[in-house]
N, C-alpha and C positions, 0 to 999 in steps of 0.2 A: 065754154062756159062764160056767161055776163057776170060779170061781178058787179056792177051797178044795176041791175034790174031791178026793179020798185023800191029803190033805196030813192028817201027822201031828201039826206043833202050827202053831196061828197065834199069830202077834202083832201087835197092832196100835196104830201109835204116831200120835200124834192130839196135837190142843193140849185139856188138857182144857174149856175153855167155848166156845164162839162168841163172838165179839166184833164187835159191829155198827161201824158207822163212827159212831155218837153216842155211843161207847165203853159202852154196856149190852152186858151180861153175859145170855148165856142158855145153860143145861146142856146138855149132849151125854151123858153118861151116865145113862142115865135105868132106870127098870125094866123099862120093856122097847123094841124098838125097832119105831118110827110111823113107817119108812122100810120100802121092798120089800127083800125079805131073799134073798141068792143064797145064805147058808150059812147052817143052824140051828144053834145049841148047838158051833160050832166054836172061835170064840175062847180061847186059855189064857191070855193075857196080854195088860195094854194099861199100856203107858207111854204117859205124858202128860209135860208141863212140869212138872209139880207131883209127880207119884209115877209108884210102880211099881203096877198093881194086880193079884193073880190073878184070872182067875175063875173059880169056884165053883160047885157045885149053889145055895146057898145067897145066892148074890149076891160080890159082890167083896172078895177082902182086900189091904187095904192090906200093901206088905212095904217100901219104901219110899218117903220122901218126897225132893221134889230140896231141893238147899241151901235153906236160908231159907223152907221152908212149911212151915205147923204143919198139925195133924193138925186143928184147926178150921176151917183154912183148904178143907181136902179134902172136909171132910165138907159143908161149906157151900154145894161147888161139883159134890156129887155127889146126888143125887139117887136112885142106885140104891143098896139095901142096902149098907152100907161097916161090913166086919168090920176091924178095928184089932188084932187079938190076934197078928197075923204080923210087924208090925212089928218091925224089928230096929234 
């Protein structure tokens, strides 16, 4: 079954890193996705713990961050293209 099929915008809200149980950190946003894929090029937006992020032709823009994460922090734990210019 498609869950995106003639749906007009997705959003999809996620923790942005994985967190093992030996508490190591590993990315979920990455450049492109190493998972089988039900919808292509559908996602508009994905909020995480840490921000808000569009996406883009061009890879993701940061438009917000949550309380207390710096824009180091995001870019640190993102791994796909991360545009910061939409920041507000």
């Amino acid at each position: 079954m498609d869950l995106v099929a003639g749906v007009g915008k997705v959003v999809v809200l996620m923790e942005h890193v994985a967190r093992a149980k030996d508490g190591t950190e590993s990315l979920k946003l990455l450049p492109e996705c190493t998972l089988p894929l039900t919808g292509v090029g559908v996602v508009n937006l994905i909020i995480t713990d840490l921000g808000v992020m569009e996406v883009t032709d061009d890879g993701l823009r940061l438009t917000e961050l949550a309380p207390g994460v710096t824009v180091d922090e995001i870019r640190a734990k993102t791994s796909a293209r991360l545009d910061v210019s939409g920041l507000v």
